[in-house]
C-alpha positions in Angstrom: 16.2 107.1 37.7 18.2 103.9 36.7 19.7 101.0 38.7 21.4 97.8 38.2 20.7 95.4 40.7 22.2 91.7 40.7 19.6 88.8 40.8 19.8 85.1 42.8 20.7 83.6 39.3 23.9 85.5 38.9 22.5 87.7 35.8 22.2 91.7 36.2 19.4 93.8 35.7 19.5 96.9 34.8 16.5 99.1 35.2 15.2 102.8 34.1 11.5 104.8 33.7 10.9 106.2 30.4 9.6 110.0 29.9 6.3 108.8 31.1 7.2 106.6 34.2 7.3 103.4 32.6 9.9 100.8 33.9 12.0 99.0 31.2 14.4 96.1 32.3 16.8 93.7 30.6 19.2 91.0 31.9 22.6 90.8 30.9 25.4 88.1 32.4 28.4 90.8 32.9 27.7 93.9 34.8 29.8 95.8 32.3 27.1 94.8 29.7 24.3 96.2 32.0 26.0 99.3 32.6 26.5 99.7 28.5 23.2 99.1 28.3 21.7 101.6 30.6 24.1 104.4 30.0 23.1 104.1 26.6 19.4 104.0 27.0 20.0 106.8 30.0 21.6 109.2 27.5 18.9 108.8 24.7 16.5 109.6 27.0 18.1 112.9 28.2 19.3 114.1 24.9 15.5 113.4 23.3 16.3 110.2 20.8 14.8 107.7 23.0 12.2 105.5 21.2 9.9 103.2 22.9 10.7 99.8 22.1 7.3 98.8 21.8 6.3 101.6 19.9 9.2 101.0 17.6 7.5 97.6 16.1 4.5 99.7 15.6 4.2 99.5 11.3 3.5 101.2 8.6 -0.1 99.7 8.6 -0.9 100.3 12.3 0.0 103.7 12.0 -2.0 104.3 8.9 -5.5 105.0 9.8 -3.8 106.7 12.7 -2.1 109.1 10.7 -4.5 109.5 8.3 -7.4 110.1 10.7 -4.7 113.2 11.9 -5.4 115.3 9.0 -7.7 117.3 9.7 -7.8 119.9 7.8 -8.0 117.7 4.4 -11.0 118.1 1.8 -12.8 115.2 1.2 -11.2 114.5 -2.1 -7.9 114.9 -0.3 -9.1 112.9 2.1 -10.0 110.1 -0.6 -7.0 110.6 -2.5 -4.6 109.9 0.1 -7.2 107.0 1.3 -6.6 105.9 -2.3 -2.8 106.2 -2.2 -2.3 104.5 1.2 -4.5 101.1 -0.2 -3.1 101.4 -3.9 0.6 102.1 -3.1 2.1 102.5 0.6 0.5 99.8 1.9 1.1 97.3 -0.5 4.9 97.6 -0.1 5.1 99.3 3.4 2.2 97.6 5.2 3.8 95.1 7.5 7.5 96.4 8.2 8.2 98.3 11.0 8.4 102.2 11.1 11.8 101.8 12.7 12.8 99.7 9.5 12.1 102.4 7.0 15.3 104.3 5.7 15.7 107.5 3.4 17.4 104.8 1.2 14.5 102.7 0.8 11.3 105.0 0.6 14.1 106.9 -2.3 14.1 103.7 -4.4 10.3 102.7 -4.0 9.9 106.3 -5.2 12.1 105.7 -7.7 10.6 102.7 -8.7 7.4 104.1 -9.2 8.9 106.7 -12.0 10.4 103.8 -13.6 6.8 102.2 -13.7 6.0 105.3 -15.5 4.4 107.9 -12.4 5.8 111.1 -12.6 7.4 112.8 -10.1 4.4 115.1 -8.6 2.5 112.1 -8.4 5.4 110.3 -6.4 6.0 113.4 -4.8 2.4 113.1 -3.9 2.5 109.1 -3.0 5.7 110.4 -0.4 3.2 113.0 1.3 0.5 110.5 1.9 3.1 107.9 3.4 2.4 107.4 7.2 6.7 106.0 7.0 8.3 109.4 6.5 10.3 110.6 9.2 8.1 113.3 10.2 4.9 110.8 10.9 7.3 108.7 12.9 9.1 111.4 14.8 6.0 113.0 15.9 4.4 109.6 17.0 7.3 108.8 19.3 8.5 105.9 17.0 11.6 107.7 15.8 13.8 110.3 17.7 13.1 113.7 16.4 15.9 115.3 14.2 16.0 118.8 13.1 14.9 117.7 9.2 11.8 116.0 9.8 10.7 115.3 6.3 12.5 113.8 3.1 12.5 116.0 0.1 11.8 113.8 -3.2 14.3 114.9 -5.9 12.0 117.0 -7.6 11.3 119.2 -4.8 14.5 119.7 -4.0 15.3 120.5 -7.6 12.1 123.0 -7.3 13.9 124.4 -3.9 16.9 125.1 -5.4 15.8 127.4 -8.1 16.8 125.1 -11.1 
């Protein structure tokens, strides 16, 4: 349920409860701004794209034990490797920016830029698997809306997929 409701001070506040029954609020000086506002947030919610604002400044690092202690059906030299990969590579460049900052642009030139550094690409391809910032991590922790392709192919699967 949402509402906008005008306060002593002349400012509007518009109101709504997430999926789990938590209230979010803002203030806005026009009324037409708080309706924007809440029709916006009202529609991401029913068509499944909301995030959680708080959970949306969740990063990269924060989510990386997290999403590391998820995969549990690793061996333990899987489990070292990616522990390996996460400290030596992701975390280094991904560790403090936010999961909702993290683009297909961006983790496409890091991984670029690691083949330049001399990697190959199953090694890269690899590093990308072992990143708690691809879209499927972040879609199924709520930090991202879900979207029918949850995972970025690197350019050499994709090559791989398409038979060449």
């Amino acid at each position: 349920m949402a509402s906008i409701a005008r306060r002593p001070d002349g400012t509007y506040r518009p109101r709504y409860r997430d999926e789990h029954g938590k209230e979010h609020a803002r203030h806005f000086k026009r009324k037409v701004d708080a309706q924007r506002w809440l029709d916006e947030v009202t529609t991401a919610v029913q068509t499944g794209t909301y995030v959680d604002p708080k959970r949306a400044r969740t990063t990269v690092g924060e989510l990386a034990d997290v999403w590391l202690a998820g995969k549990i059906n690793l061996k333990p030299t899987s489990r070292a490797r990616y522990a390996d990969v996460l400290k030596t590579h992701v975390l280094p460049r991904w560790g403090n920016v936010a999961l909702i900052r993290v683009t297909h642009g961006d983790v496409q030139a890091w991984l670029s830029e690691l083949s330049d550094r001399g990697w190959p690409g199953p090694r890269s391809a690899r590093r990308r698997a072992s990143c708690p910032a691809s879209s499927g991590s972040r879609c199924a922790t709520g930090v991202w809306p879900s979207t029918p392709r949850s995972a970025w192919p690197c350019p050499r699967c994709r090559r791989s997929a398409a038979g060449t």
